[in-house]
Every structure is written in C-alpha cells, then in structure tokens.
Backbone as a ProteinNet text record, in pm:
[ID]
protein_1_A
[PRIMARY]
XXXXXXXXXXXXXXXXXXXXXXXXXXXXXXXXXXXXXXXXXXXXXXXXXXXXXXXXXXXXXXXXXXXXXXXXXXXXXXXXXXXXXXXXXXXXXXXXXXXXXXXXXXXXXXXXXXXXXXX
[TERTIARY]
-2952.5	-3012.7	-3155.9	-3272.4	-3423.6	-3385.9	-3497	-3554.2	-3640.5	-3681.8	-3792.5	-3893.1	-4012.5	-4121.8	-4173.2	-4203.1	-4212.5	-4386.8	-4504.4	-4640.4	-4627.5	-4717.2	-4780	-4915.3	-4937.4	-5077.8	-5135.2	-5244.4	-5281.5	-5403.6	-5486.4	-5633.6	-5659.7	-5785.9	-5839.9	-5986.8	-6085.1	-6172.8	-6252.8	-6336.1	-6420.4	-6316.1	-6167.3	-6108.1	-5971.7	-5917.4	-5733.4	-5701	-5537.8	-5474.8	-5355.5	-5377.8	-5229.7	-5136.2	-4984.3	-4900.6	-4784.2	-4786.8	-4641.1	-4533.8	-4436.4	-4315.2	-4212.6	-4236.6	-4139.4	-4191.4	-4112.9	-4118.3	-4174.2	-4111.6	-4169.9	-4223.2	-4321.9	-4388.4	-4419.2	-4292.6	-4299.3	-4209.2	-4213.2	-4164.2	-4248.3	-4297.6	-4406.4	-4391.5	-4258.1	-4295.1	-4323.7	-4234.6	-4297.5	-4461.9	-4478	-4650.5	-4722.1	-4659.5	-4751.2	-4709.8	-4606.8	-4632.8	-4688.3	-4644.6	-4791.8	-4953	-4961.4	-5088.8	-5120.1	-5049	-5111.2	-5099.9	-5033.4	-5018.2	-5174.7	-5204.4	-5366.4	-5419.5	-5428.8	-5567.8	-5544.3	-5428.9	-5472.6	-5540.9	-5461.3	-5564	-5682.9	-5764.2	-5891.7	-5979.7	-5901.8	-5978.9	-5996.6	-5916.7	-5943.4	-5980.1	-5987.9	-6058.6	-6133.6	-6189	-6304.5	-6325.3	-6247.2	-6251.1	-6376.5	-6462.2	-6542.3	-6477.7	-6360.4	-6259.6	-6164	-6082	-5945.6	-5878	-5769.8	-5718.9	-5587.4	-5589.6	-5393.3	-5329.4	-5277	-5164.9	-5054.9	-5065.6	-4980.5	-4831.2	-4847.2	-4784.9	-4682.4	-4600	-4453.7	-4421.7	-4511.1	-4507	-4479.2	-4367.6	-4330	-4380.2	-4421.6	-4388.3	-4464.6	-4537	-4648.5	-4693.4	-4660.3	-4732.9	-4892.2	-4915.1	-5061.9	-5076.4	-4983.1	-5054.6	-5061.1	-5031.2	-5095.2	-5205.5	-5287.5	-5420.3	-5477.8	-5435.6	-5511.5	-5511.9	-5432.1	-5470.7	-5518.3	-5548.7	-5642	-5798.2	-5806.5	-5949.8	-5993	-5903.5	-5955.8	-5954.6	-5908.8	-5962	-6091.2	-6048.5	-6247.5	-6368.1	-6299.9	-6397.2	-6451.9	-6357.4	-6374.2	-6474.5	-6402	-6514.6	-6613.4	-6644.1	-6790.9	-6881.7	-6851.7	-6907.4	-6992.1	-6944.6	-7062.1	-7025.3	-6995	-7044.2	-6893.9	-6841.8	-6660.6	-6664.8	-6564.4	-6477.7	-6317.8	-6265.6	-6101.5	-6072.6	-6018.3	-6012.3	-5868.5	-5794.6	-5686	-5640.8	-5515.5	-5462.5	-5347.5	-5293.2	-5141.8	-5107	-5235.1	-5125.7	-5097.9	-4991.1	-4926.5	-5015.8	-5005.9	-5072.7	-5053.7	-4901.3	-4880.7	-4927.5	-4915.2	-5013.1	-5203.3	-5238.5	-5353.3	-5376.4	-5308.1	-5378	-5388.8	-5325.4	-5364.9	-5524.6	-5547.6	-5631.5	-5754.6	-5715.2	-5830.5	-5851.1	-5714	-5703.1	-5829.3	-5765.3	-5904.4	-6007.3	-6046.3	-6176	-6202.2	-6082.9	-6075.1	-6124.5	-6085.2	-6093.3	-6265.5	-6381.9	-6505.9	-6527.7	-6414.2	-6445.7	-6371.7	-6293.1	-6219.5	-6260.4	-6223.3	-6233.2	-6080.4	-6059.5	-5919.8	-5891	-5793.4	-5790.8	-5657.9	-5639.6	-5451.9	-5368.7	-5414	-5379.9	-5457.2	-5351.6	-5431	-5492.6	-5464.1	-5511.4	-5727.9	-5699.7	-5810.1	-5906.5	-5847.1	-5953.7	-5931.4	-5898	-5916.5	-6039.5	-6066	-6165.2	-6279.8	-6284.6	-6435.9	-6457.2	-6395.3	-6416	-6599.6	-6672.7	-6799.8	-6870.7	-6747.5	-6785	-6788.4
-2070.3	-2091	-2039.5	-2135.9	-2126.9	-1995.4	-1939.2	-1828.2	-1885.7	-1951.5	-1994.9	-1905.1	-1929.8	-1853.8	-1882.1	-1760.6	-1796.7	-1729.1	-1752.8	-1684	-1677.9	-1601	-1560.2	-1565	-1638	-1659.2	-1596.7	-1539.8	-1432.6	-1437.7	-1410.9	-1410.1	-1523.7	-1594.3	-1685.9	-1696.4	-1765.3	-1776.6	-1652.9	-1581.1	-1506.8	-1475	-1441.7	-1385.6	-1412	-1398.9	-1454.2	-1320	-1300.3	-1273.1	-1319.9	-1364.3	-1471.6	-1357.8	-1371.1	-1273.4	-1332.2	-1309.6	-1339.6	-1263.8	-1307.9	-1281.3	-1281.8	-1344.4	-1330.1	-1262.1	-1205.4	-1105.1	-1223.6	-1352.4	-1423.2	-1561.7	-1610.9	-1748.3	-1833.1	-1875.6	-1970.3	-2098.2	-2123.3	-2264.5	-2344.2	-2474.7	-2560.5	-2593.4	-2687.2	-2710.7	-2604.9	-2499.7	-2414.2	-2369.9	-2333	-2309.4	-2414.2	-2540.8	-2685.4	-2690.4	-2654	-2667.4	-2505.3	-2393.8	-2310.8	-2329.9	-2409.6	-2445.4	-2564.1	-2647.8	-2716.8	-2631.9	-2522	-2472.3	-2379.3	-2337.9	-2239.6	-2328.2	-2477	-2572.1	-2629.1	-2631.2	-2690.3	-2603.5	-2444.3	-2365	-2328.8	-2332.3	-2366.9	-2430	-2569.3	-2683.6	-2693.8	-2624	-2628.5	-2486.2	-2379.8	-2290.9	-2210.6	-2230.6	-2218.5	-2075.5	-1991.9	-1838.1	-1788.9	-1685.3	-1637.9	-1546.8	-1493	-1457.7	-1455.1	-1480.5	-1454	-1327.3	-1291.1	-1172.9	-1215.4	-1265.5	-1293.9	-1143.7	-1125.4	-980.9	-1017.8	-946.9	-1009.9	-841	-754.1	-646.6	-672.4	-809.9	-800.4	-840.3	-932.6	-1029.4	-958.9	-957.1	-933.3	-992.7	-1165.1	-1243.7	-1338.1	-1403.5	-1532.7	-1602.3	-1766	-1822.4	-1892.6	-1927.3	-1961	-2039	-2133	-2243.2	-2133.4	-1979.7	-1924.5	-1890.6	-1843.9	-1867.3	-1984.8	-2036.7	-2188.1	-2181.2	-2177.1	-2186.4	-2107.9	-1977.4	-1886.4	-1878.1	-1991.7	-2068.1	-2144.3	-2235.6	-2343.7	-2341.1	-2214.1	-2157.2	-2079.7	-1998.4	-1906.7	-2032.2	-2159.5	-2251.9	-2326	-2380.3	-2395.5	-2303.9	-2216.1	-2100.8	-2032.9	-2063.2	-2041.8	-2193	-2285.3	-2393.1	-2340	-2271.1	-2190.3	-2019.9	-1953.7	-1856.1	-1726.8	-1829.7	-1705.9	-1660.3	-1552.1	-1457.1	-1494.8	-1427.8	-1454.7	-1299	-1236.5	-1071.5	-1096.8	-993.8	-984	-817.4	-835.8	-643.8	-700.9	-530	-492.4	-540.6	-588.3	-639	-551.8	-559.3	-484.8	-477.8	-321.8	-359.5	-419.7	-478.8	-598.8	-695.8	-761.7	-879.3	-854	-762	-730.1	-740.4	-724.9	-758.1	-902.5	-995.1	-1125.8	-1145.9	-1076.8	-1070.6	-1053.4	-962.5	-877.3	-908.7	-989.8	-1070.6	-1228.4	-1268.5	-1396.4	-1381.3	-1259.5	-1206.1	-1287.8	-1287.9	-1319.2	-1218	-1092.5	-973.8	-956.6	-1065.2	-1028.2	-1160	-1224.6	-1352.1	-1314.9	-1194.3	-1179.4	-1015.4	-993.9	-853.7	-758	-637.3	-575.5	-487.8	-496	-361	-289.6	-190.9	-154	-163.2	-212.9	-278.4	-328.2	-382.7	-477.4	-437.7	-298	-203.6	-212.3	-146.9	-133.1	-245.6	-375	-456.8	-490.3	-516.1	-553.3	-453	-343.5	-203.2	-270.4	-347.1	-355.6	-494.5	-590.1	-679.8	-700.5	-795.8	-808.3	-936.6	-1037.2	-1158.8	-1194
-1680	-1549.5	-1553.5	-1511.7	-1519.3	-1403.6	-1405.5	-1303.6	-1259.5	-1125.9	-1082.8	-1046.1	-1085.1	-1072.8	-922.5	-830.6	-734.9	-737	-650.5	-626.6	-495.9	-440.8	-286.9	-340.7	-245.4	-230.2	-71.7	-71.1	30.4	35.1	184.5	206.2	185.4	201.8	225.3	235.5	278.4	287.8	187.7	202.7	47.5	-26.1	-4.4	-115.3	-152.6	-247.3	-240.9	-324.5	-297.8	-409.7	-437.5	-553.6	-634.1	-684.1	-622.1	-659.9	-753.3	-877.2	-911.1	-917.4	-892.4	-845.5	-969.6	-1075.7	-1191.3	-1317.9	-1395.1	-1500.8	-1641.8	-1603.6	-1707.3	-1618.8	-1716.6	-1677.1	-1837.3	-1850.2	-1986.9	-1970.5	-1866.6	-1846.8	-1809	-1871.9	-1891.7	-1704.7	-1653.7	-1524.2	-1420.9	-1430.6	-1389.8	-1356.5	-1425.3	-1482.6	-1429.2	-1449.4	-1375.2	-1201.6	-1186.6	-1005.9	-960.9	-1063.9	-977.2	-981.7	-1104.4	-1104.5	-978.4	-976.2	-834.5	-751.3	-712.3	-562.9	-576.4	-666.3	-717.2	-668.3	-766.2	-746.5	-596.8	-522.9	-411.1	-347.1	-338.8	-218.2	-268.3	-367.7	-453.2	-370.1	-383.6	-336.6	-185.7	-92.2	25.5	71.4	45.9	77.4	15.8	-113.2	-189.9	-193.5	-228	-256.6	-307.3	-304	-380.8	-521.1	-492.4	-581	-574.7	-664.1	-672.9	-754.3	-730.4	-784.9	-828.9	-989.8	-1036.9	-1030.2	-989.5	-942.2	-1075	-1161.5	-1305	-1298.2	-1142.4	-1187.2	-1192.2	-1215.9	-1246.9	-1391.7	-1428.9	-1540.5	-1678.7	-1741.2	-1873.5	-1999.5	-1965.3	-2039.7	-2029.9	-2059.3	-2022.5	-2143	-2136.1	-2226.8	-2199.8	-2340.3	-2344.5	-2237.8	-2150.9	-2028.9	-1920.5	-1922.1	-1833.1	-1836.3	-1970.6	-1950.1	-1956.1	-1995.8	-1934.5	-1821	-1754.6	-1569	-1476.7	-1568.5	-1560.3	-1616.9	-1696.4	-1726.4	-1682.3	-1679.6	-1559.2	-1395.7	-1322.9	-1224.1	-1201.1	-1338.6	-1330.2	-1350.6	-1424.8	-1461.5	-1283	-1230	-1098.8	-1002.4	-1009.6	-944	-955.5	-1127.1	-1161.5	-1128.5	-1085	-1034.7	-875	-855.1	-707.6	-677.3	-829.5	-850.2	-824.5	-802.1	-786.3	-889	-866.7	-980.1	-997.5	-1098.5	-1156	-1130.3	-1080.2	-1173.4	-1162.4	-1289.2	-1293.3	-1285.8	-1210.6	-1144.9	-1241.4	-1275.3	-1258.1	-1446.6	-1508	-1658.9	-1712.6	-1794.4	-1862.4	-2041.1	-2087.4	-2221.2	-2316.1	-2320.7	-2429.9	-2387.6	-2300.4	-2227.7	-2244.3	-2221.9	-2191.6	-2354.1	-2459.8	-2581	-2608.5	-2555.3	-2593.1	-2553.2	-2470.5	-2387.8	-2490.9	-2538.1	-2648.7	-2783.1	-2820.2	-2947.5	-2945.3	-2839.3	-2799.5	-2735.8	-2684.9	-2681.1	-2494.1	-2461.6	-2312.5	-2232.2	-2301.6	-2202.8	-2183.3	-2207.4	-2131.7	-2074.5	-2053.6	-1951.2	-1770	-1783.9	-1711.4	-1657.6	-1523	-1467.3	-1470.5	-1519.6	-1513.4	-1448.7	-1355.3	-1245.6	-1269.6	-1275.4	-1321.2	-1208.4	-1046	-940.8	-848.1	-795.4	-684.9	-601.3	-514.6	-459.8	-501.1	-679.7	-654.8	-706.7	-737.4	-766.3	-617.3	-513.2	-372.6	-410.1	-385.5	-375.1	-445.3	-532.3	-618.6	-587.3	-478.9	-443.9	-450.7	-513.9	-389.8	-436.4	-364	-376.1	-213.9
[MASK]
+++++++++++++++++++++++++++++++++++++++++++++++++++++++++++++++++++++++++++++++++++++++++++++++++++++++++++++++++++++++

C-alpha cells in the first residue's frame, strides 16, 4: 500500500510555505501531482519566496529536486527565492554532493527561515 504524500501549502501573496507531510517522496506520480499543486499556486500567486518545509522527509528522490529547480527557476524569472527548512543531514548531503547547496537557502526550521524572510 502507496503512502500518499500529502503538502500544505500556506501564505500567499510575498510568501509561501510548502509543507510535506510524508517521511518519503519517491513515487514518480506522486511527486508529479505535488508538483502541479506547487506550479499551480506559483502561477497564480507569484510568491517572492517559498519555503519547502522538508522536516518530515526521510527519503526523496532525484524528481524532488527537480521540482525544486524548476520552482527556484520560475521564481528567479522576477527575482523570488526557494529556501529550504527542517532537512535532515543525510538529505542535506545530496545537497552538497551536487553542489546544490549554493543554489538553495538552509534553515534547520521553518520557524527561522520564516525569520530571515526578505523577499
């Protein structure tokens, strides 16, 4: 039995934060209907940043950074941010292995990247 990956999506207008809700995100459809639910509220309320909240996530494959590139890619089109709260340090080394970790902002929660907001 799949575990469906569920997000909260929160705030609006200058700012969001994307929450996931499951320990893993490695199911291809999965991963593709949270990515439309990102790119739709993207496209209609044009965040200055977003915040992926990763503090549950165990487990993530590569189409999660992809959809974590092609959101910062979106939002560097009129100057947004991506930051990511809450990863865990096995995760956070993929991060550092592909040299992601200076395309991206890291907060150890959501708390305080909300705090260094200044988009």
């Amino acid at each position: 039995m799949n575990e469906q990956v569920s997000i909260e999506i929160t705030g609006g207008g200058k700012s969001a934060v994307v929450t996931f809700k499951s320990a893993s995100l490695s199911e291809p459809e999965e991963i593709a209907a949270v990515s439309r639910q990102v790119n739709e509220f993207v496209g209609q309320n044009r965040p200055g940043c977003i915040i992926f909240d990763l503090g549950t996530v165990k487990f993530f494959s590569s189409q999660v950074l992809g959809l974590l590139l092609d959101v910062r890619a979106r939002l560097k089109e009129y100057e947004g941010e991506v930051l990511i709260s809450g990863i865990n340090p096995q995760l956070y080394r993929v991060f550092k292995i592909t040299n992601l970790d200076k395309l991206f902002r890291f907060f150890p929660d959501k708390e305080a990247a909300v705090k260094a907001l200044d988009c």
